[in-house]
C-alpha positions in Angstrom: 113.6 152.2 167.2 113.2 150.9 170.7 110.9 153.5 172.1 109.1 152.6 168.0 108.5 148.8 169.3 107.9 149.6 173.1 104.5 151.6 171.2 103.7 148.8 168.5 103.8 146.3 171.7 101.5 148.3 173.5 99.1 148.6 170.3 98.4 145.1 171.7 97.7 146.0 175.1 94.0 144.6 175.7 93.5 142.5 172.7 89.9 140.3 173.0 91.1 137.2 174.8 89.1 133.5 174.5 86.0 133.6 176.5 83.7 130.8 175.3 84.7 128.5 178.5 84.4 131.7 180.7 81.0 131.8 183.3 78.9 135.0 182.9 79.5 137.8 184.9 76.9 140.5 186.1 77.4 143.7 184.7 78.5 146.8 186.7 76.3 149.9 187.9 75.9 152.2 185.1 78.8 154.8 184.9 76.7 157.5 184.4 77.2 158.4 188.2 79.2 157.3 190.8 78.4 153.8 192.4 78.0 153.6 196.3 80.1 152.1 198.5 77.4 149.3 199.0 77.2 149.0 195.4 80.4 148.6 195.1 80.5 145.9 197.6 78.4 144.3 196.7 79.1 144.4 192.7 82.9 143.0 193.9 81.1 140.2 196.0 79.0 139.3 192.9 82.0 138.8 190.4 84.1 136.9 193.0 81.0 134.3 193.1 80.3 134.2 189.8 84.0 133.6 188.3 86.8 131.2 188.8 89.8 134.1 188.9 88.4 136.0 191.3 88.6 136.0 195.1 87.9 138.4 197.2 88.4 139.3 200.6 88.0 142.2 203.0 91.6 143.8 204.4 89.8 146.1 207.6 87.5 148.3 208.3 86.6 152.4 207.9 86.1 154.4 210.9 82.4 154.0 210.6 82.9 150.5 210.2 82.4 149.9 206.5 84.3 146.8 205.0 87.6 147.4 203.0 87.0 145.0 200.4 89.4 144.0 197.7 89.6 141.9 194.9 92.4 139.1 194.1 91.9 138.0 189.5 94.4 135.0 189.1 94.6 132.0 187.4 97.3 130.2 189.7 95.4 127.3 192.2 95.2 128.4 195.4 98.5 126.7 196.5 100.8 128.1 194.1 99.3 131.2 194.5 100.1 131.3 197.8 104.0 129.9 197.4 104.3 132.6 194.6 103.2 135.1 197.4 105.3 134.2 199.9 108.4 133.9 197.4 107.8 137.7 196.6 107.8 138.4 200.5 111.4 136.8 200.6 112.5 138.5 197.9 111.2 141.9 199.7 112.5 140.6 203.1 116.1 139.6 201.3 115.2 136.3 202.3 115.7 135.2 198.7 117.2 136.8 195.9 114.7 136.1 192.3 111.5 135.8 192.7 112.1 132.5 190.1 108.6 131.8 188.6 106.0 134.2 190.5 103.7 136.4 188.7 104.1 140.1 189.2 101.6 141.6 191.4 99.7 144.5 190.0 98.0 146.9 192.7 95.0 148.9 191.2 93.4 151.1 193.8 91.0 154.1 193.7 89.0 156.7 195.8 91.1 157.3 198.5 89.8 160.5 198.1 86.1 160.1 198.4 84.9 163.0 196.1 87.1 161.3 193.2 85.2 158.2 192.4 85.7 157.4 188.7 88.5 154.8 189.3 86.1 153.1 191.9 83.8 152.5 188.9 86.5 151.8 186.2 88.1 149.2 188.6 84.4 147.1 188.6 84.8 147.2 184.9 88.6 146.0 185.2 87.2 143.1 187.3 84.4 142.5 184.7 87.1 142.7 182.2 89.3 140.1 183.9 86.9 137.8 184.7 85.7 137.4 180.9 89.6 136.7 180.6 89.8 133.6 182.9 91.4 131.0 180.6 93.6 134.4 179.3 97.5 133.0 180.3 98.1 136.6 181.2 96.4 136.0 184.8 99.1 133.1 185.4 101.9 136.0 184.5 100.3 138.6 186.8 98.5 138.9 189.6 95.7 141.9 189.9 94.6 143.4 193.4 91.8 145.9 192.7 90.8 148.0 196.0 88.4 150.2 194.5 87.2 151.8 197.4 89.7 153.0 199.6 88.0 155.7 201.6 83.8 154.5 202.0 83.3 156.7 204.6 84.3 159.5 202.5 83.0 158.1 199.1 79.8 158.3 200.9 79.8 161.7 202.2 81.9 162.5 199.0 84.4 164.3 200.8 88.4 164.1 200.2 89.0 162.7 204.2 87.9 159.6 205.6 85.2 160.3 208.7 88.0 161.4 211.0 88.7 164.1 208.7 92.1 162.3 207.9 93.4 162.7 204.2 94.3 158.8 203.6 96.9 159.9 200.8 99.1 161.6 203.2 98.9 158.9 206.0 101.3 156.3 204.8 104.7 157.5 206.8 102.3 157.9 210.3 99.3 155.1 209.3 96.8 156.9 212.0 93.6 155.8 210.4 92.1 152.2 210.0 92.0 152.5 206.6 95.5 152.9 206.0 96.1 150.4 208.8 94.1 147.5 206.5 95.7 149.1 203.2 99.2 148.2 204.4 98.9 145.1 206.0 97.1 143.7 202.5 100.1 145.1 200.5 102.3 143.6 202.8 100.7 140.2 202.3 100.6 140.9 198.1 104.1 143.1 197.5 103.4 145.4 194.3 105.5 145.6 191.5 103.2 148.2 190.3 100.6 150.5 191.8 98.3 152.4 190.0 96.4 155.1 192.5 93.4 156.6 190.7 92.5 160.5 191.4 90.4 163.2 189.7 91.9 166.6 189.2 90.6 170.0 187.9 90.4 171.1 184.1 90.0 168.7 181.6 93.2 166.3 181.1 94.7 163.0 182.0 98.0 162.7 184.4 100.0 159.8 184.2 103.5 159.4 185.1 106.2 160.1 184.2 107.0 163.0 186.9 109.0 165.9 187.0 111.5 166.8 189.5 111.8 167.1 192.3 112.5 163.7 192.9 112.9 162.3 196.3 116.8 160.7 196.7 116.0 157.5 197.7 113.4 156.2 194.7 114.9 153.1 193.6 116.2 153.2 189.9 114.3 150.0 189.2 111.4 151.4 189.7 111.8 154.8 187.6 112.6 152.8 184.8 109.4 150.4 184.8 107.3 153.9 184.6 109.8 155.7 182.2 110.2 152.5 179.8 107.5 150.4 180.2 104.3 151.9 182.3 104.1 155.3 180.9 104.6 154.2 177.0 101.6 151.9 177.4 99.7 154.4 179.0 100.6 156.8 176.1 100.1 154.7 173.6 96.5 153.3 175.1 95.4 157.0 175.3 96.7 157.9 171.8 94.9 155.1 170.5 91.1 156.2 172.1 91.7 159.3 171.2 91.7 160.8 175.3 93.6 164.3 175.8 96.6 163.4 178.3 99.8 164.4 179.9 102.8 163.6 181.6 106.0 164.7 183.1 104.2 167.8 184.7 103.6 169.5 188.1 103.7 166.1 190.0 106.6 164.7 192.1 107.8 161.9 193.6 109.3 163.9 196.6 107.2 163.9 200.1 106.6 159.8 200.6 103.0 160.5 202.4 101.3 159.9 199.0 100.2 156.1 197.3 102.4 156.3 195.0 105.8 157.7 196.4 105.5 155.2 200.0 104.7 152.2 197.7 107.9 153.0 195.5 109.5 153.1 198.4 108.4 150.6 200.6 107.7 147.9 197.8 110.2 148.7 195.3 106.9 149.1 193.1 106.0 151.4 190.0 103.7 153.5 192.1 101.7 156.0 190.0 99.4 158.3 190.6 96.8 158.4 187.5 94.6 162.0 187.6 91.6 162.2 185.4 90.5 165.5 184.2 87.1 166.3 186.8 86.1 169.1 183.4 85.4 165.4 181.5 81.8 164.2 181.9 81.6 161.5 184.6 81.6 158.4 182.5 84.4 159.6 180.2 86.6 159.9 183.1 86.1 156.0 184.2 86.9 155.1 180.5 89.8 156.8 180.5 90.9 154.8 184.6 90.1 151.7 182.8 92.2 152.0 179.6 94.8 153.5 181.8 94.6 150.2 184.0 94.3 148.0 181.1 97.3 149.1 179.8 99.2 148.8 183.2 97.7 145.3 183.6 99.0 144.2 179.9 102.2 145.9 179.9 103.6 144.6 183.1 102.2 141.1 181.7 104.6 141.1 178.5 107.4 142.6 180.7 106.7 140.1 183.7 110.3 138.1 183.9 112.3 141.8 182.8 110.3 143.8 185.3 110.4 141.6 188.5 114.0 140.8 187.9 115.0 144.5 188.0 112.5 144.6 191.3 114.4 141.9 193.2 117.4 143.4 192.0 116.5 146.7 193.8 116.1 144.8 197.1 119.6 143.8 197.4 121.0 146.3 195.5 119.6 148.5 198.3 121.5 146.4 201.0 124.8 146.9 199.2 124.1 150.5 199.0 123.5 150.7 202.9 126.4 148.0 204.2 128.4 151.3 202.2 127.2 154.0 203.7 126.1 155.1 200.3 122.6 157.1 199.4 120.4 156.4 196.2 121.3 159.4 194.0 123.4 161.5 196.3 126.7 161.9 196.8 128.3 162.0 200.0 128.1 162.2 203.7 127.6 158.6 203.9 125.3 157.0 206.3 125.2 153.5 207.3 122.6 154.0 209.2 120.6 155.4 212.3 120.1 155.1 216.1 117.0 156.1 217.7 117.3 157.3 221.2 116.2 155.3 224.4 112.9 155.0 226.2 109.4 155.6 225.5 109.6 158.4 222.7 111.2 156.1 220.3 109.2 153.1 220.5 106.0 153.9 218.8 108.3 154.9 216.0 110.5 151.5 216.4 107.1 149.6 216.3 106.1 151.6 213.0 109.3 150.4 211.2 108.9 147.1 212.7 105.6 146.6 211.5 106.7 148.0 208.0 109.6 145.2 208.1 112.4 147.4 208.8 114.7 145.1 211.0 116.3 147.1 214.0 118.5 146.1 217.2 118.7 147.2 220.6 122.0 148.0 222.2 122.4 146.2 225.5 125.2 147.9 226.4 126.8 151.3 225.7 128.3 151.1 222.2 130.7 153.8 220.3 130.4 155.2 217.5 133.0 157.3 214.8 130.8 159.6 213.6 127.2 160.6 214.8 124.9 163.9 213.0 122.3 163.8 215.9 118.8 165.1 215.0 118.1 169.1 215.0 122.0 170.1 215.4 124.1 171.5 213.2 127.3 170.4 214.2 129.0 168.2 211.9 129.7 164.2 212.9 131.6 163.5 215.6 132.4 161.0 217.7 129.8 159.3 220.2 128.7 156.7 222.6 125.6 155.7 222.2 123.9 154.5 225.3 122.0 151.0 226.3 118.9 151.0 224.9 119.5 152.7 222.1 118.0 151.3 218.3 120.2 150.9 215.7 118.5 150.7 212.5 121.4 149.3 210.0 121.2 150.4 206.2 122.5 147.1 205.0 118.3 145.6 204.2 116.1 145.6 201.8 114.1 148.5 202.7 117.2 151.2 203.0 114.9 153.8 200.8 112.2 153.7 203.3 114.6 153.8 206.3 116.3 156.5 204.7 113.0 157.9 203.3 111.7 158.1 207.4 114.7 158.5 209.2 116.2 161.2 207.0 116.7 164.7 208.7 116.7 166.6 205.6 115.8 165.1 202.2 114.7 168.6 200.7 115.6 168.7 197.2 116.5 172.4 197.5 113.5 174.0 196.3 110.1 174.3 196.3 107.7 171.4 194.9 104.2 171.1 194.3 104.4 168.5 197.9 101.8 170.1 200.7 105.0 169.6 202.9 108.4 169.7 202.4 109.8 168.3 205.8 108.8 164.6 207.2 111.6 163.0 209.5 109.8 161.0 211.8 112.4 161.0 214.8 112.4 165.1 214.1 108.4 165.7 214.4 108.0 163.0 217.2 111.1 164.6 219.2 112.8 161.2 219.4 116.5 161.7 220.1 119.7 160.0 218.0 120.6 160.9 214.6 122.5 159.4 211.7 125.4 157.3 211.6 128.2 158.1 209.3 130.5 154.9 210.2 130.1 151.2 210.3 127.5 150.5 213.1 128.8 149.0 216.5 128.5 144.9 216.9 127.3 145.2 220.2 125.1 142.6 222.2 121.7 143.2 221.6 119.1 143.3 224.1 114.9 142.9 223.3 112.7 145.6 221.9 110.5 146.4 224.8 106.3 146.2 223.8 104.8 149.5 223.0 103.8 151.4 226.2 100.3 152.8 226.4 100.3 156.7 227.0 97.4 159.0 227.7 98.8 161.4 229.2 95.3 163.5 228.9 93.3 161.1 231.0 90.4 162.4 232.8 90.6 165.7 231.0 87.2 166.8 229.9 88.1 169.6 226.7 85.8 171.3 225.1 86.3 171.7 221.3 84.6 174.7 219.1 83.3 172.6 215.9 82.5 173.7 212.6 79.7 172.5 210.7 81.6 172.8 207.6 84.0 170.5 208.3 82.6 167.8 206.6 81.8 169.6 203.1 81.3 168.1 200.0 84.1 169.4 197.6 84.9 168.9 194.4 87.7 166.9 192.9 91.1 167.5 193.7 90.5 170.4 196.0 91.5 170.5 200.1 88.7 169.6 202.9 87.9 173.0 204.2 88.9 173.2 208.3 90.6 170.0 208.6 92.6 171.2 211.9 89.5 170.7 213.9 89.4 167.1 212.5 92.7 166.6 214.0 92.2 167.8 217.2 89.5 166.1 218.2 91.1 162.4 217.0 94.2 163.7 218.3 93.4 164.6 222.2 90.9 161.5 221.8 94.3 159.6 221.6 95.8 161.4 224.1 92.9 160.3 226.5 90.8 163.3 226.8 86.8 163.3 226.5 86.2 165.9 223.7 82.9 166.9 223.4 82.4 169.4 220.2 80.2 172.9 221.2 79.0 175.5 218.7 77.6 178.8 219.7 74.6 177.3 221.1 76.2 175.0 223.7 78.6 178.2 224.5 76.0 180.8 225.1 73.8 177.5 227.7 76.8 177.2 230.1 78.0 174.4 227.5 81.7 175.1 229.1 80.8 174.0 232.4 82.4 171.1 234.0 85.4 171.3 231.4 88.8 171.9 231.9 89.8 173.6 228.9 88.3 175.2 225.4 89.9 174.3 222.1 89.8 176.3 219.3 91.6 174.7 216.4 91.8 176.4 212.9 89.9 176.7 210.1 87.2 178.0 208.7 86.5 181.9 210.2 84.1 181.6 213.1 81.9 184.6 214.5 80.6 183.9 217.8 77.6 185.7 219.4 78.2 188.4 221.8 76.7 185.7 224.4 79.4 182.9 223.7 82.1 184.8 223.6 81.1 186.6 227.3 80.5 182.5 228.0 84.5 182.1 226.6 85.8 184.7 228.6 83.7 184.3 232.1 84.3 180.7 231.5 88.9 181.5 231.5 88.0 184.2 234.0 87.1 181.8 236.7 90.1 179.3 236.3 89.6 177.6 232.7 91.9 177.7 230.4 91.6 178.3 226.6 93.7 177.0 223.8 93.8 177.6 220.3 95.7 177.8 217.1 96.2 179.9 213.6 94.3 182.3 212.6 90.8 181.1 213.8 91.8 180.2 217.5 93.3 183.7 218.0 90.5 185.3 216.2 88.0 183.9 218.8 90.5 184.6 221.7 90.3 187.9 221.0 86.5 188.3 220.5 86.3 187.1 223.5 88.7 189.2 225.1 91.6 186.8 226.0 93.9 188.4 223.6 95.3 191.7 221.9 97.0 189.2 219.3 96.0 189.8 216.0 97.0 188.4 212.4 98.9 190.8 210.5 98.2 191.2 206.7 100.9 192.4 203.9 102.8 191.7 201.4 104.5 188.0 200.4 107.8 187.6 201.1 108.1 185.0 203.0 106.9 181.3 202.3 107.4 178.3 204.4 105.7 175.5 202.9 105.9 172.8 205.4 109.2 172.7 207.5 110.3 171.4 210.5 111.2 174.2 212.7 112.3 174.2 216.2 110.3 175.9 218.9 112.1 175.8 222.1 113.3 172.2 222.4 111.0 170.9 220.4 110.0 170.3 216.6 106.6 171.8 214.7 105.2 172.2 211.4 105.4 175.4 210.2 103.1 175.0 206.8 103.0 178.9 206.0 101.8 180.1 210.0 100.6 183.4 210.3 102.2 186.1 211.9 100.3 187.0 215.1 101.2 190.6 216.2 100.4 191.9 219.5 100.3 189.5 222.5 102.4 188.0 225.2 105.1 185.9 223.3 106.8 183.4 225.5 108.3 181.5 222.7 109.5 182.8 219.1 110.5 180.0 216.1 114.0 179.0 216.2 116.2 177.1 213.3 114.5 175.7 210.3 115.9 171.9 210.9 114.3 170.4 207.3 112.5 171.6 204.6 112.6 174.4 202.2 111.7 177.6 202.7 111.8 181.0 201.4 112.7 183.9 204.1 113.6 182.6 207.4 110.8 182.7 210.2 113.5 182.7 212.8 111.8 184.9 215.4 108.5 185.0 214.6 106.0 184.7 217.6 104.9 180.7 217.9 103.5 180.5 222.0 101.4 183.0 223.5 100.6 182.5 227.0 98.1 185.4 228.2 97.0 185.4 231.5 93.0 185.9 232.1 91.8 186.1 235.8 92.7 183.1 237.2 93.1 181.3 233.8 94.3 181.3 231.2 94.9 181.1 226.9 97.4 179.5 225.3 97.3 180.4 221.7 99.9 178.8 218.8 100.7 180.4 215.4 101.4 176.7 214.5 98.8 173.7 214.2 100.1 171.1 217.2 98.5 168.6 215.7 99.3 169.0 212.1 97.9 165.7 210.5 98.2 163.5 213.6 101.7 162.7 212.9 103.9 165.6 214.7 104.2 164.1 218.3 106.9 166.6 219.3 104.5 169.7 218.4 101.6 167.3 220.3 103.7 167.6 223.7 103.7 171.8 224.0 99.5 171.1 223.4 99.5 168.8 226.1 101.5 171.1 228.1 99.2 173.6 227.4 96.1 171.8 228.5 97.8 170.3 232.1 98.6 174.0 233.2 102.3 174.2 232.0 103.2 175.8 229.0 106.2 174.4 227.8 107.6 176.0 225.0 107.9 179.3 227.6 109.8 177.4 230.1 112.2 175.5 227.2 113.0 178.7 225.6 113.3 181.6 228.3 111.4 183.5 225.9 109.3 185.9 227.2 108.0 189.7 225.2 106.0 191.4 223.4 105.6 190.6 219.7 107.1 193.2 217.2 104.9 195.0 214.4 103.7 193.4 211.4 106.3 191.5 209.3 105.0 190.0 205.4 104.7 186.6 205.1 103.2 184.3 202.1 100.1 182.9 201.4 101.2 180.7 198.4 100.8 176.9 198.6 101.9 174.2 196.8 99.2 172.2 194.9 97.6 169.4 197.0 96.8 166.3 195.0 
């Protein structure tokens, strides 16, 4: 009977609302094809001036310097709008405990992948719509924030990455690209009780949440229920309504917190969904079915306002009395009350992250102990420690214990595979910071100041070649990976590091394009087949003192054509996967997302322990560092990306290594041999949304 009322409720969702006193609004491009991102700019610029309810401002700017512009539809005055804000931000920052009268804030959002652009046109329709609404009481109950375009650079080139070649739905635990700089620091301003993230996928049927397991620990309860109660009924019953094929419940999951909708949940407390329309639907059937999706959203969490952001501030502190008892979301025991984040340089980037995020963390001025400590990467159980000055604690008595948890974790694997691209995130694991978790009440110890972030380039004045691909920057269609995104990485990656990259194909190789460099980087993707000349060029060019580095299948194919190498990938059958785990190599941490096994070679460093993530088959053993000496250079090759979506520092280290003259890996490990014959591995993936 209640499910029976939840649906005649949302029957009502988008009801024709008084217009008469409204000002005209121009109408949107046609949906017939997508919209650019000028249009869309523009179109957002138009409404803002033409109506009362909507302001609009812009949170940042893309890599290639196009404006993040967003949308704000309210009724409230300016004043109260801002009070209502700031009331939610207390709430968030357990500064206040209700959020009394404020509107819930709706977040709708779309394109982050550039080649999916039907929610970027059904959200200029949503702002037409609620701009024809501006005496509607529903825009004094809820606030909308519509970011239709998330990614312009990509929506441009319609490609899935931005122009760095970044995927912006995986950035949210690392934030490496502008975009998902601005993105943040908007929501931080307008807290989301909901967030609806608009994506195209293959055949011909909408996704809306509900998800199916696996679920990631930490997900607030709060927020589960708005979707499972409230969010997904009205979706249901908008779509049963239009007569739209849809689905829910199905191979999604709230597990790996680097998408929209799992880090907002988690950071915010919101309802974060991601919505999926069918890329088999013609184009402007697929924005109808965003907007009535959004409409519904919009109008349900507007007759659930007072219900819904009660149970939201509710999570906040019910958070903080789960962390001031060592007690995690949905799992039982060992406890942890929290985590301390080794002193000195390693740890502060990732201090300054959480920080930034509103994570509040002190710094032990003096040498503190401690009952029970699980440090990072060891499988010893708790025992007892001192923890030395300098040292971050980071308490899990706040508000944000599920994101503290959710980046701070070790091992949050929920035992199995999952559709996630990764299944292994800890941030103090994949940036080799030191410390661990805290299974007793923290120390009360003075407290001394958190030292500014350190600039590092520890690259400087290193000139690197880097083999490019001209593929890199594909168009694909909807819902499908950016071919060769490794060689995207590497060059933003030793570009941070503080080396001039200059990209070389074939051409530049076979000219002399090496000389005056100190190293050639071959990072993976896409097959490449030199000429006979570049390759001699590669191999005179090591031959003589330079030194070659590369990675995966495609930097040891090149190696080898060039004659750095004997290594070769071996082929057979599947039996074993490792879909993104954090594995140790030597003393450090890497990604191993399904590496190849490289036969032949001079190994001087084999994977070690799987610390976190799933995996099926162990690829303890496995050669991860060859070091082959050429003349008087030499090549470096890895079976393992070092710089595996910008965001594992730890793996980033052995590169550097690699590129100063000092492999690292060989010298942490002892590990010196020649590989053994061909072992199987896997080549199935989890689906990437």
């Amino acid at each position: 009977m209640k499910r029976a009322l939840v649906l005649a409720l949302c029957s009502l969702a988008w009801a024709p609302a008084a217009r008469a006193a409204c000002p005209p609004v121009p109408a949107p491009p046609a949906a017939n094809a997508p919209a650019s991102a000028a249009q869309i700019d523009a179109y957002v610029r138009a409404v803002a001036r033409a109506s009362p309810v909507i302001s609009t401002a812009v949170a940042g700017f893309s890599v290639q310097g196009r404006p993040l512009r967003y949308a704000v539809a309210s009724a409230l005055p300016a004043d109260r709008l801002r009070a209502a804000l700031a009331r939610l931000r207390a709430v968030r920052a357990g500064r206040a405990r209700s959020a009394g009268d404020a509107p819930a804030v709706v977040w709708v959002v779309g394109s982050v992948h550039g080649n999916e652009p039907s929610g970027a046109d059904a959200d200029l329709r949503l702002l037409r719509d609620l701009a024809r609404r501006c005496k509607d009481p529903l825009l004094r109950r809820v606030v909308v924030v519509v970011l239709a375009d998330q990614n312009p650079d990509g929506h441009e080139a319609h490609t899935r990455v931005n122009a760095n070649g970044f995927d912006l739905n995986r950035d949210w635990l690392a934030v490496t690209q502008p975009e998902s700089e601005a993105r943040l620091r908007a929501l931080l301003a307008m807290p989301p009780l909901a967030y609806a993230d608009q994506h195209e996928q293959g055949g011909d049927v909408f996704f809306f949440p509900p998800y199916s397991a696996p679920l990631f620990h930490e997900l607030p309860e709060a927020a589960l229920a708005a979707e499972r109660d409230v969010l997904g009924p009205a979706i249901r019953a908008a779509f049963v309504r239009e007569g739209y094929p849809s689905t829910s419940g199905g191979s999604f999951d709230l597990l790996y917190p680097g998408y929209g909708d799992s880090a907002t949940t988690l950071l915010f407390g919101a309802a974060g969904m991601t919505l999926e329309a069918g890329a088999a639907r013609p184009y402007a059937q697929r924005v109808d079915e965003h907007l009535a999706a959004a409409r519904a959203v919009v109008a349900a969490v507007g007759r659930h306002r007072a219900a819904l952001l009660a149970a939201w501030a509710g999570s906040f502190a019910q958070a903080t009395r789960q962390g001031a008892r060592g007690l995690l979301q949905h799992r039982a025991r060992p406890r942890v009350y929290g985590y301390a984040l080794g002193a000195g340089a390693g740890a502060e980037p990732l201090v300054a992250r959480l920080m930034a995020d509103g994570v509040a963390i002190r710094r032990l001025a003096v040498p503190a102990p401690v009952a029970r400590l699980r440090p990072y990467g060891s499988p010893a159980p708790a025992a007892p420690a001192t923890l030395a000055a300098g040292t971050y604690l980071v308490s899990a008595a706040q508000p944000l214990k599920h994101w503290i948890e959710a980046l701070l974790g070790q091992n949050p694997s929920a035992g199995g595979p999952s559709t996630s691209d990764v299944n292994a995130w800890s941030r103090p694991l994949l940036m080799g910071v030191g410390g661990g978790a805290i299974g007793s009440p923290l120390p009360a110890a003075p407290a001394a100041a958190v030292p500014a972030l350190p600039a590092t380039a520890p690259l400087a004045g290193r000139r690197l070649a880097l083999l490019g691909d001209p593929g890199a920057f594909a168009s694909v269609l909807p819902g499908l990976e950016q071919p060769n995104a490794g060689t995207s990485w590497a060059r933003w990656v030793l570009a941070r590091l503080g080396a001039q990259v200059d990209v070389v194909d074939d051409a530049a190789l076979a000219a002399g394009g090496l000389a005056g460099h100190d190293a050639l980087v071959v990072a993976d993707g896409a097959p490449a087949t030199l000429s006979v000349p570049a390759s001699q060029a590669i191999s005179a060019f090591v031959a003589a003192g330079g030194t070659y580095v590369g990675w995966r299948a495609r930097g040891i194919a090149v190696a080898g054509a060039a004659g750095l190498t004997q290594a070769t990938i071996a082929a057979g059958a599947a039996t074993i996967w490792v879909p993104g785990a954090a594995v140790a190599v030597g003393s450090s941490v890497v990604v191993d997302n399904d590496d190849p096994l490289v036969v032949g070679g001079h190994v001087v460093a084999t994977y070690g322990a799987v610390l976190s993530g799933w995996t099926s088959g162990s690829p303890v053993g496995r050669p991860a560092i060859l070091d082959e000496p050429v003349g008087a250079g030499h090549a470096v090759l890895f079976a393992f990306d070092p710089v595996f979506r910008g965001s594992s520092e730890s793996a980033e280290a052995l590169l550097t290594s690699a590129l100063t003259g000092a492999t690292a890996g060989a010298r942490r490990s002892g590990a010196s041999r020649r590989s053994p014959g061909p072992r199987s591995r896997a080549a199935a993936r989890g689906a990437d949304r």
